[in-house]
C-alpha positions as CSV (number, residue, x, y, z in Angstrom):
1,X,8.6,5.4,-46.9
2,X,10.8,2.6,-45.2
3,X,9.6,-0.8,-44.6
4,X,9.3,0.2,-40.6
5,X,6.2,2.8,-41.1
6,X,2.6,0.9,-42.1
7,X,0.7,3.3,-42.4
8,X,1.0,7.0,-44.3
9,X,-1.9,9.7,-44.2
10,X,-1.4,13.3,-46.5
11,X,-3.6,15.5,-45.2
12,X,-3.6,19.1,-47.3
13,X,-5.2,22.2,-46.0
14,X,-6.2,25.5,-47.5
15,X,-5.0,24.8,-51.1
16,X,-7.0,26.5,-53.9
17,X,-7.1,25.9,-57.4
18,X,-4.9,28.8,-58.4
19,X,-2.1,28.5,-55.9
20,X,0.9,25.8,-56.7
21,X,1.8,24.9,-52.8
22,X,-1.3,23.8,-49.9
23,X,-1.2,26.4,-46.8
24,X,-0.4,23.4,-44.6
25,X,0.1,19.8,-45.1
26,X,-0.5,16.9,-42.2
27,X,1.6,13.8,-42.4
28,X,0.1,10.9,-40.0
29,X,2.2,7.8,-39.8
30,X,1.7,4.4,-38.1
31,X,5.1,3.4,-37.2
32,X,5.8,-0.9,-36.3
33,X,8.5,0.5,-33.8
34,X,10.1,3.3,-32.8
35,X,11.4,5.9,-35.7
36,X,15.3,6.1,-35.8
37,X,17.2,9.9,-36.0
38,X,18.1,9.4,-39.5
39,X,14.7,8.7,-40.3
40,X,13.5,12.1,-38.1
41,X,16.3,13.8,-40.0
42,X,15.5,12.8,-43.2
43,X,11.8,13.8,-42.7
44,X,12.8,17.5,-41.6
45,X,15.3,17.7,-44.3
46,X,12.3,17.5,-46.3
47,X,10.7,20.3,-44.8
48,X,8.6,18.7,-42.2
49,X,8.6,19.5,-38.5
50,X,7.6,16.8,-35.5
51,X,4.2,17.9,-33.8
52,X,3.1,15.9,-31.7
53,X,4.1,12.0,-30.4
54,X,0.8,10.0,-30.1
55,X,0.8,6.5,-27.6
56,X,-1.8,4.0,-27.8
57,X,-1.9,0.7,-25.9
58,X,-4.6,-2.0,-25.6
59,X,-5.3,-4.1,-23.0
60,X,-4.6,-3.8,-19.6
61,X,-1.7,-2.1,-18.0
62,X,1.2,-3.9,-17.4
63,X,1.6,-5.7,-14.2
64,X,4.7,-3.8,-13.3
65,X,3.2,-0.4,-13.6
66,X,2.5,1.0,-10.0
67,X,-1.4,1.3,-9.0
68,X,-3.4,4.7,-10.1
69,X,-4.1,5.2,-7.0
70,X,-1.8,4.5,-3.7
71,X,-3.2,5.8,-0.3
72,X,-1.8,5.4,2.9
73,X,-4.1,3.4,5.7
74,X,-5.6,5.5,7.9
75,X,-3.4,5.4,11.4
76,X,-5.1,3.3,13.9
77,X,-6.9,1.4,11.2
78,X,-5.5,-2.2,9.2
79,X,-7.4,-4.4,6.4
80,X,-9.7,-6.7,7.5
81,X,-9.0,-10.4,7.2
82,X,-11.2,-11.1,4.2
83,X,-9.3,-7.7,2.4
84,X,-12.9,-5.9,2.0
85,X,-12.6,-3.2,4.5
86,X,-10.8,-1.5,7.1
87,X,-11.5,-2.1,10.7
88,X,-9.4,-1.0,14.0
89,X,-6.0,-1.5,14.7
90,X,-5.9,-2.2,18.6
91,X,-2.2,-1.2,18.9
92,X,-2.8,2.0,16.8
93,X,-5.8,3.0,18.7
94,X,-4.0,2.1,21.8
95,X,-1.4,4.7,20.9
96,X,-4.1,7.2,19.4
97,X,-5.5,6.7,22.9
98,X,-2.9,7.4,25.2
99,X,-1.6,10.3,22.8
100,X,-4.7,12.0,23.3
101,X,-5.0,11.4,27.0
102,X,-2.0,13.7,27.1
103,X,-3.0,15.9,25.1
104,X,-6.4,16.6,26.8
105,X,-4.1,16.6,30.3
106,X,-2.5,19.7,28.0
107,X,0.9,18.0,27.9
108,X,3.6,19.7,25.2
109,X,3.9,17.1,21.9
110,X,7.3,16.5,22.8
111,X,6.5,15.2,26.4
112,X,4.2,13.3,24.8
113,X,6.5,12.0,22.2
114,X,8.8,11.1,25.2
115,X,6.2,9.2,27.4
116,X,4.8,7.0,24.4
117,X,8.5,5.9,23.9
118,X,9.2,5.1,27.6
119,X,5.6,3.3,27.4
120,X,7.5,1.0,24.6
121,X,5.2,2.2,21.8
122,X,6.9,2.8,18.4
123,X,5.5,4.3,15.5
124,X,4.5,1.6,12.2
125,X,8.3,1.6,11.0
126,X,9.3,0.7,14.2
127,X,10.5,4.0,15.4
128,X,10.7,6.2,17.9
129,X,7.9,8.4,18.6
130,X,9.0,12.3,17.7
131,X,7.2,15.6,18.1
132,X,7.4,15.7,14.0
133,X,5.7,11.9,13.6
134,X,3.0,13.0,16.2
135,X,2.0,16.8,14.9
136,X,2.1,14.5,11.8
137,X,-0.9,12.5,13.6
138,X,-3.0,15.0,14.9
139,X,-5.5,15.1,12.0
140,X,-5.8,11.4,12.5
141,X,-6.6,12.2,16.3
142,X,-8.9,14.7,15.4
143,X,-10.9,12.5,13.0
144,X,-10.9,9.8,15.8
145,X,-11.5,12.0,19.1
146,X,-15.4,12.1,19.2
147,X,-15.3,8.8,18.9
148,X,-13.0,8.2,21.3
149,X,-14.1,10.9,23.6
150,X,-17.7,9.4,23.5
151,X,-16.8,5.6,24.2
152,X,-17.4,4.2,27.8
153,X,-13.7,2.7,27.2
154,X,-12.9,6.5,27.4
155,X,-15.3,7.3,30.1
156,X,-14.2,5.0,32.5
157,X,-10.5,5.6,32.1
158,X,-11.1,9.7,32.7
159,X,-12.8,8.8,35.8
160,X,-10.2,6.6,37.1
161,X,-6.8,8.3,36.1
162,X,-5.7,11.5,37.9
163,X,-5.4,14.6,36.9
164,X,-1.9,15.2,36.1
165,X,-1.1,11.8,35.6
């Protein structure tokens, strides 16, 4: 064993009194670092074959590992000031809003797309408004319509807009 490996387990399985060689043998070794390609040859020149590779690490990840979890915020929503929630985007919703208005008016997405980039409204990255970005956004409208539909901010503004507008 070379000065690298700390550790070495035999493990023998199914060997009987009257036979000379075990059915199987296990060989578990606690390597300092990583094994080098001489040393894997040398190991299967000896008969044995690599099974499995086994990683442990204690501790907590490393700070350049990426989060477990990454989700997008909800359009029309941001972070709160004090980080602990999510609350309403006013510029979003504004959007959200005057995307649905057309909608409900039973304008195609891609006039609507058109109007909400003569409006001046660009999507977060600063783009353009397309008929991809906004079929893209229609779940979000969904989620948001009933409450939309049901605020007296909504209300008022059906009642004073035209049809066809």
């Amino acid at each position: 064993m070379s000065s690298r490996h700390s550790l070495l387990e035999v493990h023998v399985l199914g060997s009987t009194a009257d036979t000379a060689m075990p059915e199987k043998e296990y060989l578990r070794e606690s390597p300092r670092d990583l094994p080098t390609i001489e040393y894997l040859r040398a190991r299967m020149a000896e008969g044995w074959k690599l099974v499995t590779l086994e990683w442990e690490r204690s501790g907590e990840a490393p700070s350049n590992a990426p989060p477990a979890w990454v989700e997008e915020i909800p359009y029309g929503l941001q972070i709160s000031a004090d980080c602990q929630r999510l609350v309403e985007n006013p510029s979003e919703t504004q959007v959200i809003v005057a995307a649905l208005d057309m909608i409900v008016e039973d304008h195609p997405i891609s006039h609507v797309a058109d109007e909400l980039n003569r409006l001046g409204y660009t999507t977060r990255e600063g783009r353009p408004w397309t008929m991809t970005m906004l079929f893209d956004l229609l779940p979000r409208m969904i989620q948001v319509g009933p409450r939309v539909f049901s605020s007296m901010q909504w209300i008022t503004r059906r009642l004073h807009v035209p049809r066809g507008a």
